[in-house]
C-alpha positions in Angstrom: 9.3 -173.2 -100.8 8.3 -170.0 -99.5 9.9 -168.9 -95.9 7.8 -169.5 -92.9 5.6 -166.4 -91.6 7.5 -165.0 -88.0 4.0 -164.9 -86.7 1.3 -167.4 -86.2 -2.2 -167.2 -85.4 -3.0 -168.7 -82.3 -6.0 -170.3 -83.6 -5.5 -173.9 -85.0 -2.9 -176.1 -83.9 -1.6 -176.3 -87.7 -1.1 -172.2 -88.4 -3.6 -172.6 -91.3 -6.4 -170.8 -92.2 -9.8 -172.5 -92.2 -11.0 -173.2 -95.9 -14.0 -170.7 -97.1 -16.5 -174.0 -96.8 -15.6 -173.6 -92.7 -17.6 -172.9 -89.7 -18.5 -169.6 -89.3 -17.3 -170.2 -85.7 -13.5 -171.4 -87.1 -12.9 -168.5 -89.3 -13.6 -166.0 -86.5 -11.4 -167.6 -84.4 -8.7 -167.3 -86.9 -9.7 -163.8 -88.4 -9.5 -162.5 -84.4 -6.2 -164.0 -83.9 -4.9 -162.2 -87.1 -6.1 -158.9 -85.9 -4.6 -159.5 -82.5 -0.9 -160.1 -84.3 -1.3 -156.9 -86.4 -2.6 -154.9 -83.8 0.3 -156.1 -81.5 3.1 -155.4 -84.2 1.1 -151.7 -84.2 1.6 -151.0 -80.6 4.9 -152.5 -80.4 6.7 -151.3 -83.6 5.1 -148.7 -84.8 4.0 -146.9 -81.2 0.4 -146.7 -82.5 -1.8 -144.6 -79.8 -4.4 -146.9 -78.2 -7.6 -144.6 -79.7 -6.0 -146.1 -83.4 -5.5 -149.8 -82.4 -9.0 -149.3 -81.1 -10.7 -148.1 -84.2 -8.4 -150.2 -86.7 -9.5 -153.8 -84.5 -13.1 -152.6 -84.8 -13.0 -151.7 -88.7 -10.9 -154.9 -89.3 -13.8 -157.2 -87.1 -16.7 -155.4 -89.2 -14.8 -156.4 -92.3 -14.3 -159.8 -90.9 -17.7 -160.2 -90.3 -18.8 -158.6 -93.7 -16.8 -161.1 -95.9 -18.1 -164.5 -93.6 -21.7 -163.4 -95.2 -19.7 -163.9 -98.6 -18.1 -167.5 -97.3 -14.9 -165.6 -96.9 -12.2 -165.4 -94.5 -9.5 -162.4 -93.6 -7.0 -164.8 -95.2 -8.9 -165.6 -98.2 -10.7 -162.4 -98.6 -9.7 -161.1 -102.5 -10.2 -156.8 -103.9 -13.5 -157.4 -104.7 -14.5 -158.3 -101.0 -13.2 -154.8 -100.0 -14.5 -152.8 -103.0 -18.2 -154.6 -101.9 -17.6 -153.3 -98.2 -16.8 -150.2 -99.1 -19.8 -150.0 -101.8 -22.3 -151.1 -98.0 -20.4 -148.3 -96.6 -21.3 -145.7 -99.3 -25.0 -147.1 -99.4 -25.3 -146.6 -95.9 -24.3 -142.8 -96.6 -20.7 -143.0 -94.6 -18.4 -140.0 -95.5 -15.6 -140.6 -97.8 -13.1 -138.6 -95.3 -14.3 -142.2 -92.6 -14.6 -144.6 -95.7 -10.7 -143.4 -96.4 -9.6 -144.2 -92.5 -10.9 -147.6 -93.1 -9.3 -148.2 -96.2 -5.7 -147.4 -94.6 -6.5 -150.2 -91.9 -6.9 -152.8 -94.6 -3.8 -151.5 -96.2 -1.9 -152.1 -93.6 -3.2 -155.0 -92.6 -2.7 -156.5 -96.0 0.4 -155.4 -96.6 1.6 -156.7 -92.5 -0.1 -160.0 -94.2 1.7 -160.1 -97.3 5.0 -158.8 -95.5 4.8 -161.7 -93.0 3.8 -164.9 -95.1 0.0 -165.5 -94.3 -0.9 -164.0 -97.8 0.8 -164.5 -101.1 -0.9 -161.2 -102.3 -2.3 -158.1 -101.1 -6.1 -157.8 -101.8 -6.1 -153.9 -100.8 -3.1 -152.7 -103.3 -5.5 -152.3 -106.2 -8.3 -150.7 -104.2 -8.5 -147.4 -104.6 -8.9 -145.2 -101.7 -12.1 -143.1 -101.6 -11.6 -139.7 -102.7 -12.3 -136.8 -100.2 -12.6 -133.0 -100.7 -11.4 -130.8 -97.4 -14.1 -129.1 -95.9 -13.4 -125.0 -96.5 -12.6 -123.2 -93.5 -15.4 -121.0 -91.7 -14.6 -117.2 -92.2 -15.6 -114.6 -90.9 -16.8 -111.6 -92.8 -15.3 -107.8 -92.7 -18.5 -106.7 -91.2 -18.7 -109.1 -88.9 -14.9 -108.6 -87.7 -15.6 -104.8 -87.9 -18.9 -105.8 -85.3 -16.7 -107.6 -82.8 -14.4 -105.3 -82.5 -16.9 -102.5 -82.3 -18.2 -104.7 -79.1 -14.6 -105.3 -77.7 -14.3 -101.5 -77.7 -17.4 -101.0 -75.5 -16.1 -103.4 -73.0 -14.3 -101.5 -69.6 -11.7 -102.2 -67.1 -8.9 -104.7 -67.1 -10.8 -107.8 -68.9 -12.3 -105.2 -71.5 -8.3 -104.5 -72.5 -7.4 -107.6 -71.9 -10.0 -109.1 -74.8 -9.3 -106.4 -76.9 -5.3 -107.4 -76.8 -6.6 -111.2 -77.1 -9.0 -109.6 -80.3 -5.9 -107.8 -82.0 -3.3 -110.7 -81.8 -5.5 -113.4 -83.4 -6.6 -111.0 -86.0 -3.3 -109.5 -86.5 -1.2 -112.4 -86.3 -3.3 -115.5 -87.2 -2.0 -117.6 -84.1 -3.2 -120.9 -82.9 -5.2 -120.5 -79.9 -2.7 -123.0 -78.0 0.1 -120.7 -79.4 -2.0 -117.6 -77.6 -2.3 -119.4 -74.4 1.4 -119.9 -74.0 2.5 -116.7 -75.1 5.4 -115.6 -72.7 5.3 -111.9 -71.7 8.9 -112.2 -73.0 7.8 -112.6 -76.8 6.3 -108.8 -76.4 8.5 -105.6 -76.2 6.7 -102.2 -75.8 6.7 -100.9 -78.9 7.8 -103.1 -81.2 5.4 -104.5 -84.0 6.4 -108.2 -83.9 5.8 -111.1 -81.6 8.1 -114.2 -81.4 5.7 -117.6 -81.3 6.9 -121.0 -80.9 4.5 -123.5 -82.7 4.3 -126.9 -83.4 7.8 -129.0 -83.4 9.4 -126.2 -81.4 9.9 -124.2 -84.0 10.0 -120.2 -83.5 8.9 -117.9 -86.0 8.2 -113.8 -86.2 5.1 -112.8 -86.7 4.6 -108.7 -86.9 1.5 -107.3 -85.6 -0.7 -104.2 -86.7 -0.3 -100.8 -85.1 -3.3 -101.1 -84.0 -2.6 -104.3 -81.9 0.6 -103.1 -80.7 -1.5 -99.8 -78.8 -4.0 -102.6 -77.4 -1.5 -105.1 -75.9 0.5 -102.2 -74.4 -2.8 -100.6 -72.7 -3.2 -104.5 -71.7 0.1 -104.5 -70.1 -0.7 -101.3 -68.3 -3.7 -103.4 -66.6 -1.9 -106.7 -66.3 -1.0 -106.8 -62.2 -5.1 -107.5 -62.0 -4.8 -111.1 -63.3 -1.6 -112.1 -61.4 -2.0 -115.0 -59.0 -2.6 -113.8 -55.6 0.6 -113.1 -53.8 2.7 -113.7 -56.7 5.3 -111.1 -57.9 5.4 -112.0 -61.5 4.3 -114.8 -64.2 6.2 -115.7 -67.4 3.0 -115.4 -69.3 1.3 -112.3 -71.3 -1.8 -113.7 -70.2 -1.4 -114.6 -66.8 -4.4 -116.5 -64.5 -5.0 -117.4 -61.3 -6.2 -121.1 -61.9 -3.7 -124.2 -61.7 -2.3 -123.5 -65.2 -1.2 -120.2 -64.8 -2.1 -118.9 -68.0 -5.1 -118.6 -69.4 -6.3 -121.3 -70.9 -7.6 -122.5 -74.6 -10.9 -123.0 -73.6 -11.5 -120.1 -71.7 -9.8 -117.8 -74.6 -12.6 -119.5 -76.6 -15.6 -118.4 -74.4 -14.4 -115.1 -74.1 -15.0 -114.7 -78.0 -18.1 -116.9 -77.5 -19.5 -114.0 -75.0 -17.9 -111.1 -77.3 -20.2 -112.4 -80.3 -23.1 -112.2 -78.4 -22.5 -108.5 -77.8 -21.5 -107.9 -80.9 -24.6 -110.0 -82.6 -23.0 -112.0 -84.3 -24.0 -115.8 -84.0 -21.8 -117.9 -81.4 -21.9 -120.7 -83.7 -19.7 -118.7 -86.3 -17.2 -117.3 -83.8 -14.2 -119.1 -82.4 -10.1 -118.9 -82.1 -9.4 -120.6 -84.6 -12.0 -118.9 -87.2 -10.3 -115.7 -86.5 -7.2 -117.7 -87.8 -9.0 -118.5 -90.7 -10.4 -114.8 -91.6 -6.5 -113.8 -90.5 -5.4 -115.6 -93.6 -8.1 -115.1 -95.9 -8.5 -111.7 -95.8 -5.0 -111.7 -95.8 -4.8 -113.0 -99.3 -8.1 -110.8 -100.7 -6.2 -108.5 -100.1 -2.7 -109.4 -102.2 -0.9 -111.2 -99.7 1.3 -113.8 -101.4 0.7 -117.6 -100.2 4.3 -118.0 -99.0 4.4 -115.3 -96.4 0.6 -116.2 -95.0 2.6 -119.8 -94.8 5.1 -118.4 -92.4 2.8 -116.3 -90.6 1.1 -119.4 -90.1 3.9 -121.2 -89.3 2.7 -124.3 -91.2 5.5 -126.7 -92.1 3.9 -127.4 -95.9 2.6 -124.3 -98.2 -0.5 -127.1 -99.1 -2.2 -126.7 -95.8 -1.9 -122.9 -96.7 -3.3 -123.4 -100.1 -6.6 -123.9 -98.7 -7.2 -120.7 -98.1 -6.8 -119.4 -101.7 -9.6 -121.7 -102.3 -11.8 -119.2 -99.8 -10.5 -115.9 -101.1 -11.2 -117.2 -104.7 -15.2 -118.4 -103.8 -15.9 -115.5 -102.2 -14.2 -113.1 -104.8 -16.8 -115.2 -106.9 -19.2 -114.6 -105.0 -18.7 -110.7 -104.9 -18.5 -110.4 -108.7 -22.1 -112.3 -109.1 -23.8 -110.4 -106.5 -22.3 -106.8 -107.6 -21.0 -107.0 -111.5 -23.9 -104.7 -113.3 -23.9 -107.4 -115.8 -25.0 -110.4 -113.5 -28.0 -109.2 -112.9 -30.9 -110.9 -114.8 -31.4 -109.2 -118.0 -28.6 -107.5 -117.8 -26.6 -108.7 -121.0 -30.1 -108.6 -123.3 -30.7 -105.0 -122.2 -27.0 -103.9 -122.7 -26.8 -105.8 -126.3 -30.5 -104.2 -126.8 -29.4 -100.5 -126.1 -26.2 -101.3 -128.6 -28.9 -102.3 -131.2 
């Protein structure tokens, strides 16, 4: 004999689950009490945030529901139950990156039914997940980076130098807009082309800077005092501000490119902190870069969130080649093999 689950449902005095010829009424009762012990060993073992027990109880009550309309239960559900949800799901034109979410909360489900004794198998193990492509990045042209900082340039007094030092960095350095906000005026020395950034984990890296950004955050720091908190002798950021963080914040470092695209016609839509990241590292590697050091600059932990990137710089080479080659243009191959003739 098998060793008894730790867990029972609450539902039925007996532990069992209703047979598939049950009330509809019966197996809900003990499909709910089964997603209430998972979800508790989620919170409680495995720290899951509340916005994931949310979404997993409601994927795991639609599947519930689902198999009932095939005289199935959680328990009793079997791989072909889940590969006919997830063929309603496709129907119903759900992206594979959400179809994949709710694949991994049957997974675990499963497997926390196998692990625990209410199932002798695991239905989801030879379900395969739903493949998904990453989106590419939004990038930025060269023209349209030359345009916004053609705009910055016409902008006066101490916020026109102070967007033009925000401008430079995230060109010249590819950081996150969090990592920008939390800059400390420590992590710049006049003069020097480099910048120390701490990023995610705590982890510090250097990240040099342009000569060109190094001339705009020292006119910056020339104008700086304006943006101090009233009455204050100092702050420990570069970008100081006089609201309750102290800094500027993410949001606001976002607007301020928002407003620069408008002057600089470019559409707001395409314009943000974290697109300049991406045109950082894409132009970056159009023009040589190797992948590794575009990794550190980035300071991402794995080289395959960099590689996405490469996937940019090779589409719009592509794309360059098509639209300027003398020989992509239509004809062009007949009239060249013509004038050989």
């Amino acid at each position: 004999m098998g060793a008894a689950p730790r867990r029972q449902p609450s539902a039925g005095a007996d532990g069992d689950a209703s047979p598939p010829e049950a009330s509809r009424e019966g197996a809900s009762q003990t499909d709910a009490a089964l997603v209430e012990i998972f979800l508790e060993m989620m919170a409680v073992e495995r720290a899951a945030a509340a916005n994931t027990l949310k979404n997993y109880g409601r994927d795991l009550s639609r599947f519930a529901a689902f198999v009932r309309t095939r005289s199935e239960t959680l328990r009793t559900a079997g791989a072909d139950d889940i590969a006919a949800w997830l063929g309603t799901l496709e129907a119903a034109g759900l992206a594979a990156s959400t179809a994949a979410l709710k694949v991994s909360a049957l997974r675990q489900f499963y497997q926390f039914l196998y692990a625990e004794g209410y199932r002798d198998d695991n239905p989801s193990a030879s379900v395969d997940r739903p493949r998904t492509r990453r989106p590419l990045p939004k990038v930025l042209t060269h023209a349209e980076v030359e345009a916004l900082f053609a705009a910055a340039a016409r902008a006066d007094g101490p916020a026109g130098a102070r967007l033009r030092a925000v401008l430079e960095i995230l060109y010249a350095s590819g950081l996150r807009v969090s990592e920008l906000a939390a800059l400390p005026l420590a992590a710049v020395r006049r003069g020097e082309r480099t910048l120390v950034v701490r990023g995610k984990g705590g982890r510090d890296r250097l990240v040099p800077l342009t000569r060109t950004a190094v001339a705009a955050v020292s006119d910056y720091l020339a104008l700086r005092p304006a943006f101090l908190p009233r009455g204050a002798d100092g702050s420990p950021f570069l970008f100081p501000s006089r609201g309750k963080t102290g800094c500027v914040t993410a949001s606001r470092l976002a607007q301020m490119l928002k407003d620069l695209a408008v002057a600089a016609g470019v559409p707001p839509s395409r314009v943000s902190p974290h697109v300049l990241r991406h045109a950082f590292a894409t132009h970056l590697l159009e023009g040589g870069a190797d992948l590794r050091s575009v990794q550190q600059m980035l300071g991402h932990a794995d080289i395959t969130t960099t590689q996405i990137y490469t996937h940019v710089a090779q589409d719009r080479l592509r794309a360059l080649v098509m639209e300027r080659h003398p020989l992509s243009r239509p004809g062009a191959l007949a009239k060249k093999k013509a004038k050989q003739g």
